[in-house]
C-alpha positions in Angstrom: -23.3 -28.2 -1.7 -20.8 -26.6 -3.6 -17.1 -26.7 -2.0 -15.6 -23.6 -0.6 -12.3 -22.6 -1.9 -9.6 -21.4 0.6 -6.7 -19.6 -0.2 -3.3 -19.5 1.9 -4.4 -22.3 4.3 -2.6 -25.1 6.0 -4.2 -28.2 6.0 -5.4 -28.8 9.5 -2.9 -31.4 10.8 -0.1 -28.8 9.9 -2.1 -25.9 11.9 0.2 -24.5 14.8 -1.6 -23.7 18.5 -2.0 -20.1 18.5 0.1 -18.4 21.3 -1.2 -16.0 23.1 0.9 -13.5 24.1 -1.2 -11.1 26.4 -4.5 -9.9 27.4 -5.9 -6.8 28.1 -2.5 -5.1 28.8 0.4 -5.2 25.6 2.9 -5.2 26.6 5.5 -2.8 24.3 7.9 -6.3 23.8 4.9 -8.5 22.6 3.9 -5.6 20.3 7.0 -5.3 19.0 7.4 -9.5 18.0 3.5 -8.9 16.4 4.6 -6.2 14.6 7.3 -8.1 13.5 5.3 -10.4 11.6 4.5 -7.7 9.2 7.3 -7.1 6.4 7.9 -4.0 5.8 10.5 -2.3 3.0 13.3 0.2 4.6 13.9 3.8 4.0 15.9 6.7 5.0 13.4 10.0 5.6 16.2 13.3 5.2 16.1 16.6 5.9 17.7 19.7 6.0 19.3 21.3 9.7 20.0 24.4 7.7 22.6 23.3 5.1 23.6 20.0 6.7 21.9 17.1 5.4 19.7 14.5 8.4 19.1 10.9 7.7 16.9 8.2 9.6 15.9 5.1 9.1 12.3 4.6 8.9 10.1 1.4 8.4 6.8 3.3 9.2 5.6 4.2 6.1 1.9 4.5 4.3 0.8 6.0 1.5 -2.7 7.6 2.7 -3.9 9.8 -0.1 -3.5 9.5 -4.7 -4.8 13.0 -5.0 -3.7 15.0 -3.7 -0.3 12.4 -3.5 0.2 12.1 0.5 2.3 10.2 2.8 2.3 9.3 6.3 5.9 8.5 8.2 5.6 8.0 11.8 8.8 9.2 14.1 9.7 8.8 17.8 9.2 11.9 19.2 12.3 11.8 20.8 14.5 10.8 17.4 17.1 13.7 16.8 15.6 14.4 13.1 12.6 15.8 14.9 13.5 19.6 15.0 15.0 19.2 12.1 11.9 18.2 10.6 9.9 20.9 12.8 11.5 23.6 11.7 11.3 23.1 7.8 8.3 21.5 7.9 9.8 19.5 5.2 11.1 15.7 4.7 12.7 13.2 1.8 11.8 9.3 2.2 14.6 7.3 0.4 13.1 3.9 -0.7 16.2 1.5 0.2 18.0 -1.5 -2.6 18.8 -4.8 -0.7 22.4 -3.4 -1.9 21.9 -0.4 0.6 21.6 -1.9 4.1 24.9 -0.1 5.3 22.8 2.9 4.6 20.0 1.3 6.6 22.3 0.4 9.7 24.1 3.4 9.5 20.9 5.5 9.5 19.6 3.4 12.6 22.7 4.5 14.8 24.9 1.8 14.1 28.7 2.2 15.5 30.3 3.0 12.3 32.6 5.6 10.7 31.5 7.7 8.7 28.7 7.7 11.2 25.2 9.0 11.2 26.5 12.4 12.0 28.5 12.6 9.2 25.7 11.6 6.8 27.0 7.8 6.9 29.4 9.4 4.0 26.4 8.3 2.0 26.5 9.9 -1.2 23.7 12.4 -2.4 22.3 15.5 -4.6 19.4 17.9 -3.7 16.1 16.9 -5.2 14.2 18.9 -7.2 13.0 21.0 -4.0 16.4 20.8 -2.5 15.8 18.4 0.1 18.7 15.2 0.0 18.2 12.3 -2.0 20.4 9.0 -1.4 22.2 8.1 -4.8 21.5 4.9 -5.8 17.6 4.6 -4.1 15.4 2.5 -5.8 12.9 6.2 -5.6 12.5 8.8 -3.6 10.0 11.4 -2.6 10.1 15.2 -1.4 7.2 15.7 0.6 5.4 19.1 2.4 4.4 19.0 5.9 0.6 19.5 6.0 -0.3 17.8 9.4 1.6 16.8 12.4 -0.3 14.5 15.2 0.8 13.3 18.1 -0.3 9.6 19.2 1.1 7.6 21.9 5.1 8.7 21.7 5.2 8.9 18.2 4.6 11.5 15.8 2.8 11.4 12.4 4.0 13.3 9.7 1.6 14.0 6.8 3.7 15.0 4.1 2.2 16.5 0.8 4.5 14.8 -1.5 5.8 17.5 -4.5 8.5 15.4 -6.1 9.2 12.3 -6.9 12.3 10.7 -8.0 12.8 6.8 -9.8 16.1 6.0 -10.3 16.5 2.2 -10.0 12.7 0.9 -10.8 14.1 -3.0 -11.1 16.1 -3.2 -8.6 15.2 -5.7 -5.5 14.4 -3.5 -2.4 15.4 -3.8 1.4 12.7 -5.2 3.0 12.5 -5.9 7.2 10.9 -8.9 8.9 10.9 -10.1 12.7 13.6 -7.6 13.5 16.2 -9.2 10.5 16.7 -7.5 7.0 14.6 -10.2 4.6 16.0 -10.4 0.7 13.9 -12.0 -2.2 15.4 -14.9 -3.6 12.5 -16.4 -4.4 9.5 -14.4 -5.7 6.5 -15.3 -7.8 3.7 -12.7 -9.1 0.0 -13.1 -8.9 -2.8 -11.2 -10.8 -4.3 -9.4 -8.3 -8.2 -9.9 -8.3 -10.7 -7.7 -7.2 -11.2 -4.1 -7.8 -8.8 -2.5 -10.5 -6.1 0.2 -9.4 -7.9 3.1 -11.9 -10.2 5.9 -10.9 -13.1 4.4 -12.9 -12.6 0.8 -11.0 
């Protein structure tokens, strides 16, 4: 019998006891420390309240659609960008450098000056549809709202994305993991096998 191959396993005397956290009812804090487990990059979605320029940090991101090019954030429905967003019908994701995590703790709230209200005193230019792009982003997009849903006490944003912006396409990005900031040091790449990224694949 031919041996099966496994990728990305322990051997079995290195294999932890899996913990389980809850049953039938999740709890939000046992969610959350799943979640976690899932690295995720950082970005600030903008917008426009009228001529004043809106920032958040946002980790919930997905890319849903190639053609037409759509997005997916998903926002608190309580977060402050909200009407901002509501009104235009209109949002900027920033893709955050490992450089830019000021911008990412700013963004979030933190207790700083220039603060959140003041933009974070980030630096920025209107994007080729106006909305505000973060200088020194690894890419940005400028995106249409087509769809807003509501689910659990979040919103989901379905933004038709009309612009796109690459300004530093080496550069190592942010990235978030069990609630800390996670920076590549180490990286390796891997061919990835299976079906090719191409409309004929």
């Amino acid at each position: 019998m031919p041996a099966t191959r496994q990728h990305g396993t322990r051997g079995a005397g290195h294999r932890a006891t899996p913990r389980i956290l809850t049953g039938v009812n999740v709890s939000t804090a046992d969610f959350r420390t799943v979640m976690g487990q899932f690295a995720t990059g950082v970005t600030v979605v903008t917008a426009l309240a009228g001529d004043h320029p809106q920032g958040i940090t946002v980790n919930a991101l997905t890319s849903v659609s190639l053609d037409p090019a759509t997005i997916v954030i998903a926002l608190d429905r309580k977060r402050f960008i909200v009407p901002a967003i509501d009104a235009a019908r209109r949002y900027a994701v920033n893709i955050l450098t490992e450089d830019q995590q000021w911008l990412s703790d700013c963004f979030a709230g933190a207790a700083v000056t220039p603060n959140r209200d003041q933009f974070c005193g980030a630096a920025w230019r209107p994007g080729a549809t106006g909305l505000p792009l973060l200088d020194g982003a690894i890419a940005a997009m400028e995106c249409d709202v087509v769809d807003r849903f509501e689910v659990g006490d979040h919103y989901l944003y379905v933004g038709r994305v009309q612009a796109l912006a690459l300004e530093e396409p080496t550069a190592p990005p942010l990235l978030y993991h069990r609630r800390r900031y996670l920076r590549i040091e180490r990286a390796t790449t891997a061919r990835v096998v299976g079906k090719p990224e191409s409309p004929e694949g």
